[in-house]
N, C-alpha and C positions, 0 to 999 in steps of 0.2 A: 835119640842117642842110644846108643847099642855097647853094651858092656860084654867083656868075658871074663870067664870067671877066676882068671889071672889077678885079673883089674881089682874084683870084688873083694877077693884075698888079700891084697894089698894093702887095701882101704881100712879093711876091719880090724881091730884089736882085742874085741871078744865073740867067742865062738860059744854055742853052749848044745849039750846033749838033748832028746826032747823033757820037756818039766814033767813033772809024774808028780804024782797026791799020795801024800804021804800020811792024811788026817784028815778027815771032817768030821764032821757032828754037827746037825742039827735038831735042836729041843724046839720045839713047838709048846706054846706057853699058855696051857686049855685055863688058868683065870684070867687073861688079859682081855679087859672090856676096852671096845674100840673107839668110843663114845668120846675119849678124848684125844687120843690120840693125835700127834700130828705130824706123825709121818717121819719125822728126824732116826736118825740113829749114832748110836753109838759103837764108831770106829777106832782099834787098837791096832797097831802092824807092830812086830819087830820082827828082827833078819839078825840070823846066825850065819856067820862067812866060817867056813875052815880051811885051811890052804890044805891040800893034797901033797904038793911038790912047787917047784920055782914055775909052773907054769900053768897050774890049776887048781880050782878050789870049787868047792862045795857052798852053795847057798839056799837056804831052807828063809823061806819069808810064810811068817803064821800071821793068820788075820783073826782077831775077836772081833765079833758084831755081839753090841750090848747086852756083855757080860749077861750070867744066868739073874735076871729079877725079874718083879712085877711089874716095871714100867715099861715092858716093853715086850709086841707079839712074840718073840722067836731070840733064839740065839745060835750062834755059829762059830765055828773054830774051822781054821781050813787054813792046813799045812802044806804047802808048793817046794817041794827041793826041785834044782835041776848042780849038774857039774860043769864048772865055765873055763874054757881055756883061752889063754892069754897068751900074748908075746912074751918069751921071757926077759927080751931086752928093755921091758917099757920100767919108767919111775915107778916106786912105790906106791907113789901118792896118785896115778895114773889108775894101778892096778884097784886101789881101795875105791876112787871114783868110780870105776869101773862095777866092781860089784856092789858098793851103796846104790848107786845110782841105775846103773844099766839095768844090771840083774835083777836089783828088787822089781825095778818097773814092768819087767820082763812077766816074771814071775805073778806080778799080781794082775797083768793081764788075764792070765788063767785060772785065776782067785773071781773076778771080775764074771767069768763067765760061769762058775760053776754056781754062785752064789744068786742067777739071774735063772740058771737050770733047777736050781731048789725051791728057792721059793717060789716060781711058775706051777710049781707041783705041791706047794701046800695051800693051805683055805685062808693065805694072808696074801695080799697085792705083793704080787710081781718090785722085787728089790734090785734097781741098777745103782751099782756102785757107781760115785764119779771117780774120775781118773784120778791120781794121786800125783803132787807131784814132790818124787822121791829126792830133790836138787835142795830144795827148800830143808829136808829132814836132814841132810847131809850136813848143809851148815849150822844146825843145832848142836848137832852132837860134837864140832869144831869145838 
C-alpha cells in the first residue's frame, strides 16, 4: 500500500517539532556495593503540558531514576520538551489524550535512549528502560 502525503495529513491529529533535552544529570554513586544488588530501579515521570494558543502546546516529560541514595548505583534526571500541534477543531478531551498520552510516550522514547547512551558510558551495566505505558497513567489521574 503506497500512501501520499495528503493521506498522511489527514490521518494525523498531532504533529510535533523535533524533542530537544532540556536537562540531564547523572551522579554516579562511588559507596554503592554491588554485592547486593538486584538490578530493579526506581522510576518517577511527570509531564508538564502548556497550551501555546488553540492549536499548540508545549510538553516537557522529566524522568527520575532512583532518587539521589545509597540503595542504588547511579541517579538521573532527564528533561525531554518538544511543541505539539494539533487540529484546532478536535475535543478537548481529544486534545488532553493527546498530549497525556501521545506526547508523553513520544518524548520518553528519547528519555529511553539517552539513559541506554549513559549508562553504556559509566562502570555500572548498560540500563534499558521498559517501555511505559503512558494510557494506564492517564486513567489515574481521571
Amino acid at each position: 500500500m503506497r500512501l501520499n502525503m495528503s493521506d498522511v495529513k489527514k490521518s494525523n491529529s498531532l504533529y510535533f517539532n523535533e524533542p530537544h533535552l532540556e536537562n540531564m544529570k547523572f551522579v554516579s554513586n562511588d559507596n554503592f556495593i554491588n554485592d547486593d544488588y538486584d538490578g530493579k530501579v526506581n522510576i518517577e515521570l511527570s509531564s508538564n503540558i502548556n497550551r501555546i494558543d488553540d492549536k499548540s502546546s508545549n510538553v516537557k516529560l522529566t524522568l527520575l531514576l532512583n532518587k539521589e541514595n545509597e540503595d542504588y548505583p547511579f541517579y538521573i534526571e532527564v528533561t525531554m520538551t518538544a511543541d505539539f500541534r494539533y487540529e484546532k477543531n478536535l475535543e478537548e478531551s481529544v486534545i488532553e489524550e493527546l498530549l497525556k498520552v501521545n506526547a508523553s510516550s513520544l518524548l520518553f522514547s528519547y528519555i529511553r535512549t539517552l539513559v541506554v547512551e549513559v549508562t553504556d558510558r559509566s562502570k555500572f551495566s548498560t540500563l534499558h528502560l521498559p517501555f511505559m505505558n503512558f494510557t494506564q497513567s492517564k486513567k489515574s489521574d481521571d
